[in-house]
N, C-alpha and C positions, 0 to 999 in steps of 0.2 A: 862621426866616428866616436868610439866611446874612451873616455880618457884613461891613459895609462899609465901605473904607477912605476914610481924607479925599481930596477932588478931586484934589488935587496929585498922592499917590502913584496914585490912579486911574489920571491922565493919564499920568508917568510910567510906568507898569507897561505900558499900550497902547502907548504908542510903545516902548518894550522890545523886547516879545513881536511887533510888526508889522513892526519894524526892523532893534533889534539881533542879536536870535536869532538871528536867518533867516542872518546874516554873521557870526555866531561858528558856525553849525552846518554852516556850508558847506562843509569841507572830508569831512564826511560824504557827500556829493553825489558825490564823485569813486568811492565805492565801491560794488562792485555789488551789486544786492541779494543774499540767502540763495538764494533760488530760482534765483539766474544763475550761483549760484559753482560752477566744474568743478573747478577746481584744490583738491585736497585739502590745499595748506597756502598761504593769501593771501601775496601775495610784499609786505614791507613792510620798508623801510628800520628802522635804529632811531629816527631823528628822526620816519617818521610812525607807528611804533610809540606812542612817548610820546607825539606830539600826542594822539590818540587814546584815549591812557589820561586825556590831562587833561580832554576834549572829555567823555566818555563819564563822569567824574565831577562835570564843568559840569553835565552833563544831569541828573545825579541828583539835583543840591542844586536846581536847578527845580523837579525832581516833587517836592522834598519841602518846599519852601519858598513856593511856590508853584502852590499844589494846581488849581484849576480853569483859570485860565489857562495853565499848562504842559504840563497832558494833552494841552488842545485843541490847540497849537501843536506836540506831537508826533506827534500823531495825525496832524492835518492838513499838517504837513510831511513825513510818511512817511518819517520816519527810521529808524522801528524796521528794517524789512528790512533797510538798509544796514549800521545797527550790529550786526544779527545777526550779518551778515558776519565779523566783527572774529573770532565763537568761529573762525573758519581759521587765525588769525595763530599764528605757530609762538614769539612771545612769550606766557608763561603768565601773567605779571601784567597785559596787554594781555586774556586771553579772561578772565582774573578779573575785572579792570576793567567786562567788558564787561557781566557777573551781577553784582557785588557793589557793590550805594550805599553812600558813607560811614556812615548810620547802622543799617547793617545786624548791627553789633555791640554797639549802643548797648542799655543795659540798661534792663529793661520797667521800669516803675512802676506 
């Protein structure tokens, strides 16, 4: 059975994922999905450059900190296509950002 948290952090974690999310990931919204991009390099300022970079490592400390509620809230907010986008940006740490979660160099045990 899968472990569960006390009520408090319950409640908070729902209203998070129903509320906050959705308004920290919004600015993924403005971008088109993979399948819509013609343009062979996404035209992106450097300010939404870095947004982006920090957005797209927001996202990662979700999936990996909180595993079943932040799949669902990815999945079902369909962000992935949008963030795919990001691999056009003609910033390298921006399409690195976009593949690599902070503990993706963390050492095995």
């Amino acid at each position: 059975m899968g472990r569960k948290d006390e009520p408090g952090t319950e409640r908070f974690m729902d209203y998070f994922y129903k509320d906050c999310a959705v308004i920290l990931t919004k600015p993924f919204s403005d971008l088109p999905e993979w399948k819509t991009v013609t343009a062979s390099i996404l035209p992106l300022s450097r300010e939404e450059a870095n947004r982006y970079v920090y957005l797209c490592e927001l996202v990662h400390n979700f999936l990996s900190q909180h595993h079943f509620r932040s799949h669902f809230f990815v999945v079902s907010s369909n962000i992935l296509p949008r963030v795919a986008s990001l691999l056009r940006a003609k910033d390298k740490h921006l399409r690195h950002g976009t593949l690599c979660s902070p503990h993706c160099n963390r050492p095995k045990h």
